[in-house]
LODO-966092 format. One line per field, with one value per residue: residue number from 1; residue in three letters; x, y, z of N, C-alpha, C, O in turn. Coordinates in steps of 0.1 Angstrom, whole numbers, plus 2048, in hexadecimal, padded with zeros to 3 digits. Layout:
BEGIN
k NUM ...
r ALA ...
n.x X ...
n.y Y ...
n.z Z ...
ca.x X ...
ca.y Y ...
ca.z Z ...
c.x X ...
c.y Y ...
c.z Z ...
o.x X ...
o.y Y ...
o.z Z ...
end
This chain:
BEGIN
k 1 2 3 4 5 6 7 8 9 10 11 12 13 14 15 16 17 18 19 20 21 22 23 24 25 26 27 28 29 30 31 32 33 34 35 36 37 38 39 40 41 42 43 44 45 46 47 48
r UNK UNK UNK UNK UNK UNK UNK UNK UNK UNK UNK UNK UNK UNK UNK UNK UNK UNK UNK UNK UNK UNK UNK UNK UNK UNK UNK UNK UNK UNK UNK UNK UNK UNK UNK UNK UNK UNK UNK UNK UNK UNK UNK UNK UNK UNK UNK UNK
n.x EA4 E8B E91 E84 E6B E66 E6B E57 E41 E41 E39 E1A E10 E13 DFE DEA DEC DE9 DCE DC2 DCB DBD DA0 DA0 DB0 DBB DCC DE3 DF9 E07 E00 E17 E2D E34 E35 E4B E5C E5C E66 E7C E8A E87 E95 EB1 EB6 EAA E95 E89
n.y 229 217 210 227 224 20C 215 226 216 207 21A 218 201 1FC 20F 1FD 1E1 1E9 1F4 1DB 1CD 1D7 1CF 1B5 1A8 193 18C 19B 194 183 198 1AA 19F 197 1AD 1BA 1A6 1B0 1CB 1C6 1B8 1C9 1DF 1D3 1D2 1B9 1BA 1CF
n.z 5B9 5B8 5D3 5E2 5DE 5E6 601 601 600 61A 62F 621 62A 642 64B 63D 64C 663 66A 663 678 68B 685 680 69A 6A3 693 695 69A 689 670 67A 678 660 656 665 658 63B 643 648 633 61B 629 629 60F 602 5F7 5DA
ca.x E96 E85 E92 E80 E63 E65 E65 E49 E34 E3F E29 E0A E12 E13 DF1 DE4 DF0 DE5 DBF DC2 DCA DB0 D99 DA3 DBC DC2 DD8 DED E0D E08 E09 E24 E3B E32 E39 E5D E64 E5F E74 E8E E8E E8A EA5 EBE EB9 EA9 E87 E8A
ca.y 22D 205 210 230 21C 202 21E 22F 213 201 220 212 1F0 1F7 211 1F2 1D8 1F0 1F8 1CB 1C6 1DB 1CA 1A5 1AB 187 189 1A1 191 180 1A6 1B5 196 19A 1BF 1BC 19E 1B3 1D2 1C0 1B0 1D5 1E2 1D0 1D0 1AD 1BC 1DA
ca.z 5B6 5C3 5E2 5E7 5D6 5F3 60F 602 600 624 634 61B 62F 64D 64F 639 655 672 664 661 683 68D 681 682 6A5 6AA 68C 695 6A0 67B 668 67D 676 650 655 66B 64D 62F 640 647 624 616 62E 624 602 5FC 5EC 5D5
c.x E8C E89 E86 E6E E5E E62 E58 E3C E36 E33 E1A E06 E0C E06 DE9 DE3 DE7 DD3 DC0 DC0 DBD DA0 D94 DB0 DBF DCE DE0 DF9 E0E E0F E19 E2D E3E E3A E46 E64 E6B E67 E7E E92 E94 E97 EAF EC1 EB5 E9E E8C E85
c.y 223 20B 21A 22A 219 20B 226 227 208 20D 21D 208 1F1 201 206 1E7 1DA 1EE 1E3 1C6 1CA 1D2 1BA 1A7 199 185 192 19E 188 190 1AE 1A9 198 1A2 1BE 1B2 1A9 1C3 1CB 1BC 1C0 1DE 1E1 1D0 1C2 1AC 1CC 1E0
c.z 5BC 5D3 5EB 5E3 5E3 600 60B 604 610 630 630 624 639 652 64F 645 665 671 666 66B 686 692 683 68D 6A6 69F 68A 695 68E 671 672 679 667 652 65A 65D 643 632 63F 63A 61A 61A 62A 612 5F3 5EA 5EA 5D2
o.x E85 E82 E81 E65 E56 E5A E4F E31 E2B E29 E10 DFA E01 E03 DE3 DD8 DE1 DCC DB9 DB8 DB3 D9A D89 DBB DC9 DD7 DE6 E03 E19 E1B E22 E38 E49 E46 E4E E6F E77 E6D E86 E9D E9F EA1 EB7 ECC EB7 E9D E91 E89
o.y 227 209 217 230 21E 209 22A 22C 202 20A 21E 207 1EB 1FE 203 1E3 1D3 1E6 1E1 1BE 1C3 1D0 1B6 1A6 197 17D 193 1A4 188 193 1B5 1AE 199 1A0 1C3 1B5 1AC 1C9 1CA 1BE 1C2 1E1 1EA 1D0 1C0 1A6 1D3 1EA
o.z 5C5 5DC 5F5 5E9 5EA 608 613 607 613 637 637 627 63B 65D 659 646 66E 677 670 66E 685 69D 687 688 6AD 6A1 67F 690 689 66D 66E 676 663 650 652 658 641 629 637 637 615 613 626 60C 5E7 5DF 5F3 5CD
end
């Protein structure tokens, strides 16, 4: 159930992330590294 949890809210993320760079673009390569971290974390099973 955490799992399906965690995938529903990495699309929240990554509109949230996207609309960020936008905005503030020099910190892009900052949110996508966030963003590739916390799939991977979720992926595997680290974050629930």
């Amino acid at each position: 159930m955490s799992l399906n949890l965690s995938f529903k809210l990495l699309p929240i993320l990554a509109i949230a992330l996207g609309a960020a760079s936008i905005f503030i673009p020099r910190f892009l390569n900052i949110f996508v590294a966030i963003f590739l971290i916390a799939y991977g974390l979720v992926g595997y099973g680290f974050i629930r």
